[in-house]
Structure formats: structure tokens, C-alpha cells
C-alpha positions as CSV (number, residue, x, y, z in Angstrom):
1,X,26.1,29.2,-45.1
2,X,27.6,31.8,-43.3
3,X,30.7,30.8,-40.3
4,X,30.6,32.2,-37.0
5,X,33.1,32.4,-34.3
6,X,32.1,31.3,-30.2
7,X,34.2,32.2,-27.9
8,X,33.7,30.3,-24.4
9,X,36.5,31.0,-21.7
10,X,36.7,30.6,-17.7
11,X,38.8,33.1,-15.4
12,X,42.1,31.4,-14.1
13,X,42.4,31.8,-10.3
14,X,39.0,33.8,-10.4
15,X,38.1,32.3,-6.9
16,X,41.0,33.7,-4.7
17,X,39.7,37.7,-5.1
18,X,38.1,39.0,-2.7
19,X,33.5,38.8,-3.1
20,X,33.5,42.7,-4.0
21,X,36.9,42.5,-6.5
22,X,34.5,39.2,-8.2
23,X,31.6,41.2,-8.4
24,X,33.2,44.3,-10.1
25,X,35.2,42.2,-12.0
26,X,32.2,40.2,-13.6
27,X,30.0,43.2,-14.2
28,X,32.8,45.1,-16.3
29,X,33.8,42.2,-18.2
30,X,29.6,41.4,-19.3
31,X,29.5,45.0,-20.1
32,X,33.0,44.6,-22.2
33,X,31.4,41.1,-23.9
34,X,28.5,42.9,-24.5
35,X,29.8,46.1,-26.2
36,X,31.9,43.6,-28.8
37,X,28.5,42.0,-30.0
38,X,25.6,43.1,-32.1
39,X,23.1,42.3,-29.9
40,X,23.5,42.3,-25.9
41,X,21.6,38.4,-25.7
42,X,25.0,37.2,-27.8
43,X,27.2,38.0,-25.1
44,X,27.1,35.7,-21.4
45,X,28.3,35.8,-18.0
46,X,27.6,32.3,-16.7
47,X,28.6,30.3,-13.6
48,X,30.6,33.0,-12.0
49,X,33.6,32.9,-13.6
50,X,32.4,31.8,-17.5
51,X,31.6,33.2,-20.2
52,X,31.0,32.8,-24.1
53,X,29.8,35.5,-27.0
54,X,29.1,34.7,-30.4
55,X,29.8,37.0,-33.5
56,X,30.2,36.7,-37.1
57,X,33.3,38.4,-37.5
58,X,35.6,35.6,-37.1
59,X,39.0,38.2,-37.4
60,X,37.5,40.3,-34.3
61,X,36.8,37.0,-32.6
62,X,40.2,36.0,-32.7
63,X,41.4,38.9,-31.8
64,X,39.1,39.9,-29.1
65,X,40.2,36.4,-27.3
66,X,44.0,37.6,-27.0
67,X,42.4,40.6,-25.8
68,X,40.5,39.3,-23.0
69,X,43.5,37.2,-22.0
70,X,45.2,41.0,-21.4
71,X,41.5,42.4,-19.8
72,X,41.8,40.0,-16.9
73,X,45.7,39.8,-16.1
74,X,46.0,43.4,-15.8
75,X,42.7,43.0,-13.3
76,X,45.4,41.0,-11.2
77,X,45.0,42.4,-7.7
78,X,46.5,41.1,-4.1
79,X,49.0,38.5,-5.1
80,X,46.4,36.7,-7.5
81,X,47.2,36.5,-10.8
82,X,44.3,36.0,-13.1
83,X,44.5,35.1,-16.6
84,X,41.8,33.4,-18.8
85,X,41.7,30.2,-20.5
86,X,40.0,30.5,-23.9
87,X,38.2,28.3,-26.8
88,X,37.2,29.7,-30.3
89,X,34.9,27.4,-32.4
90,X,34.8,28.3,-36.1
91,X,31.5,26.9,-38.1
92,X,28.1,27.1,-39.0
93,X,25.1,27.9,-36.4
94,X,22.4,26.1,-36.2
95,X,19.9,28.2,-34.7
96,X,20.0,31.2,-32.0
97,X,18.2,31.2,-28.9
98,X,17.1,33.7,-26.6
99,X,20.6,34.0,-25.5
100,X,24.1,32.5,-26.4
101,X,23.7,30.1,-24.4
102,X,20.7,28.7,-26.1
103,X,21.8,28.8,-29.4
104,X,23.5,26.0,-30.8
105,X,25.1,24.9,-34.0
106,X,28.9,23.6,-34.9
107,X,30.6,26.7,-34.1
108,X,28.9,25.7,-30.7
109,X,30.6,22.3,-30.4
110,X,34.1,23.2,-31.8
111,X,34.4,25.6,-28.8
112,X,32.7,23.6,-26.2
113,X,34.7,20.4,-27.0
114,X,37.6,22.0,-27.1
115,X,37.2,23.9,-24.1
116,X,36.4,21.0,-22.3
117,X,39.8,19.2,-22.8
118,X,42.2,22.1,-22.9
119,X,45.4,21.1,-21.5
120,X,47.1,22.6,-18.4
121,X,48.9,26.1,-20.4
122,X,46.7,25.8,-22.8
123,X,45.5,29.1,-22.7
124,X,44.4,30.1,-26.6
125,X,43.0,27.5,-28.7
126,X,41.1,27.7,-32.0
127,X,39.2,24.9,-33.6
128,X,37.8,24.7,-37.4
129,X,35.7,22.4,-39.2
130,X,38.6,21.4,-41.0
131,X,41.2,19.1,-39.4
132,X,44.2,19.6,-40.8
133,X,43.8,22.8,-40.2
134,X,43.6,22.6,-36.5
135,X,46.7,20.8,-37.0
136,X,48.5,24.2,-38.7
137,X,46.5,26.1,-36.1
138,X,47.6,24.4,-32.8
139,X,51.1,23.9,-33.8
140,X,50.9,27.6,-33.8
141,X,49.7,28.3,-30.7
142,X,51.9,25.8,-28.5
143,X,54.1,28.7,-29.2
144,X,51.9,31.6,-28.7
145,X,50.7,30.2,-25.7
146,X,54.0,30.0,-24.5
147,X,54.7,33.5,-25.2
148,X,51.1,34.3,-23.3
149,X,51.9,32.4,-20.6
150,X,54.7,34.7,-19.5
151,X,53.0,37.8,-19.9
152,X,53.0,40.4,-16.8
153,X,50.4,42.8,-16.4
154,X,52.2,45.8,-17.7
155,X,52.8,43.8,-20.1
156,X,49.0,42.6,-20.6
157,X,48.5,46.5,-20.5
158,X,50.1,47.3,-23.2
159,X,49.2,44.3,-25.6
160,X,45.3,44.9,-24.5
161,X,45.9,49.1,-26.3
162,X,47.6,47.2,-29.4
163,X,44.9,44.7,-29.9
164,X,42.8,48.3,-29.6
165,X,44.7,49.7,-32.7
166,X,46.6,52.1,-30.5
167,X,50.1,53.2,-32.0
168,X,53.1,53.0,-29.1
169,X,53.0,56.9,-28.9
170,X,49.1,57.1,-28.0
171,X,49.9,53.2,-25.5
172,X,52.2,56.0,-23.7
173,X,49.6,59.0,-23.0
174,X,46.8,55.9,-21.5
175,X,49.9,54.1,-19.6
176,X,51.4,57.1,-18.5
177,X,54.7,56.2,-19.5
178,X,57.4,57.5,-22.4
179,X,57.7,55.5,-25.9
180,X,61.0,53.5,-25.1
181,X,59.1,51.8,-21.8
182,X,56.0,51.3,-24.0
183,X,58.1,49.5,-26.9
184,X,60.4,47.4,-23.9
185,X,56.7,46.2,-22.8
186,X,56.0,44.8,-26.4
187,X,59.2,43.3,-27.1
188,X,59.5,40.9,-24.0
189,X,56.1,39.9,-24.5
190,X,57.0,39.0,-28.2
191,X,54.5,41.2,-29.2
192,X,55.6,41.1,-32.9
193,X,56.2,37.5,-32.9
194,X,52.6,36.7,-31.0
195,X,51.2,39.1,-33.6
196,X,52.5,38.0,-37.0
197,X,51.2,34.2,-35.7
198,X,47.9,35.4,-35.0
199,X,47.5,37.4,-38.0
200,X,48.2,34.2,-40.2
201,X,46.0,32.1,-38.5
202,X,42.7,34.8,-39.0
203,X,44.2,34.4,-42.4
204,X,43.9,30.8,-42.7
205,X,40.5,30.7,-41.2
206,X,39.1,33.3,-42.9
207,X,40.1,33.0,-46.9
């Protein structure tokens, strides 16, 4: 049978912006969820500061979820630094309801689970069907996550245009900055490190 990804996440320090800066910050990231799905019912917004999609393409779900760890760092605003805490579950689906959130199957419970006992600075985790996998896997990310963790939102900027395919000379023109301080951003963040660890584990996952 065919594997899906779900991704469920919460927003870190959601709570201390402002009622407008929530508000606008929900609606853009539902319309962001829902423009990485096939159909607008696998994408959520739930309890405020939640939220969980469901695709096929477990690459792009992998992916994505570094992504939307840039999306809402570099939405930091007032002296709150947001950041996103994030659970992929890798398996089979059982059935799909009218909307993620009614749809259940093991992809379902790998992500819930997981989710529900991340760790303090646990911010990435990833969890298969197969255990000594997630062994490989989260011996990987304790280091990724430490890189993440340390991320500043030029930083978050700039990783968020990679993840987007954008070369360090087209991350300039959007950022509004030369090459050198585009390439400065990357390398403190470990870009290339984070990177390379990310692209084995979507190989792992996926052969």
C-alpha cells in the first residue's frame, strides 16, 4: 500500500503576539498549508496555534517541515521569538475523512505519538514504521535540531528561499542583500551540514 507523510506541529511562543499579529499569522500559514496539498480539506489550522497536513510525497514532507520551522521564526515580531515544534509520521492511511483531522491510519499515529512526547529542543522529529530506523533517524536530528535551534531570523530567511530551490544569487534579489551576506547567513546556520542530514534521511525513508 502506498506511505504517506502527516505532519502535525504547534507554534512555540504563539501566545505572547499581539490578537491581530495571531490572526494574520494563522490565516497566512492555513493558506501556505493549503497551497502544499492536493486538496485544500488535507491541510488544518486547529486550536489556535496547531496544525497538521497530510500528503503523499514523503520528500516534500520532510522538507516542507524544516521549512515551516523558517516560515514562523522569520514571523518573529516584538521581542517574541516564534519557532515551531514539529512531528512527521511515515506509514499507511487508513481512511480519509472530510478533513485531516478525520482521517486516520499509521502515518496518523506515528506523528501524533510522537508529537505528544517531544522533548524540550526537540524541534524536528520523524518517525517510521520501522524502529531501527527511527533509531538512524533521531540520532540524526539531535544534531540537526541543535543546529535549528540556533537559527536567527535572517537566518530562517534565507534557509526558508533554499528549501524553495532558490540559488544564493536569486536569495540576494528577495532579501535585498549582496551574495557574500546571503552565503554568511547559510554557513552559521550550518546550512550544508543541516542539508546533507536531511537529504539522507528522505533517502532512508523513501528507497
Amino acid at each position: 500500500m502506498k506511505r504517506y507523510a502527516v505532519v502535525t506541529g504547534d507554534i512555540i511562543n504563539f501566545t505572547g503576539l499581539a490578537a491581530e499579529k495571531r490572526q494574520h499569522l494563522i490565516a497566512e500559514t492555513e493558506k501556505l498549508l493549503k497551497s502544499w496539498v492536493d486538496k485544500p480539506q488535507y491541510a488544518e489550522v486547529f486550536r489556535g496555534d496547531s496544525y497538521q497536513f497530510l500528503t503523499g510525497d514523503i520528500a516534500a514532507a520532510i522538507k516542507r517541515s524544516v521549512q515551516l520551522i523558517c516560515w514562523f521564526k522569520k514571523h518573529s515580531a516584538g521581542g517574541i521569538d516564534l519557532g515551531s515544534r514539529i512531528s512527521v509520521g511515515i506509514g499507511e492511511i487508513a481512511y480519509k475523512g472530510k478533513s485531516v483531522l478525520d482521517s486516520d491510519g499509521e502515518a496518523f499515529h506515528h506523528s501524533g505519538r510522537h508529537f505528544d512526547k517531544m522533548t524540550r529542543g526537540e524541534l524536528l522529529a520523524i518517525t517510521t514504521t520501522n524502529q531501527e530506523l527511527n533509531q538512524q533517524i533521531e540520532i540524526i536530528l539531535s544534531f540537526i535540531n541543535l543546529f535549528i535551534s540556533q537559527w536567527n531570523v535572517k537566518q530562517a530567511e534565507a534557509i526558508y528561499l533554499a528549501c524553495e530551490g532558490y540559488t544564493q544569487t536569486s536569495m540576494a534579489a528577495v532579501l535585498k542583500i549582496n551574495q557574500g551576506a546571503v552565503n554568511n547567513r547559510l554557513k552559521v546556520a550550518r546550512w550544508k551540514e543541516v542539508e546533507k542530514g536531511i537529504n539522507y534521511i528522505i533517502q532512508i525513508v523513501t528507497q
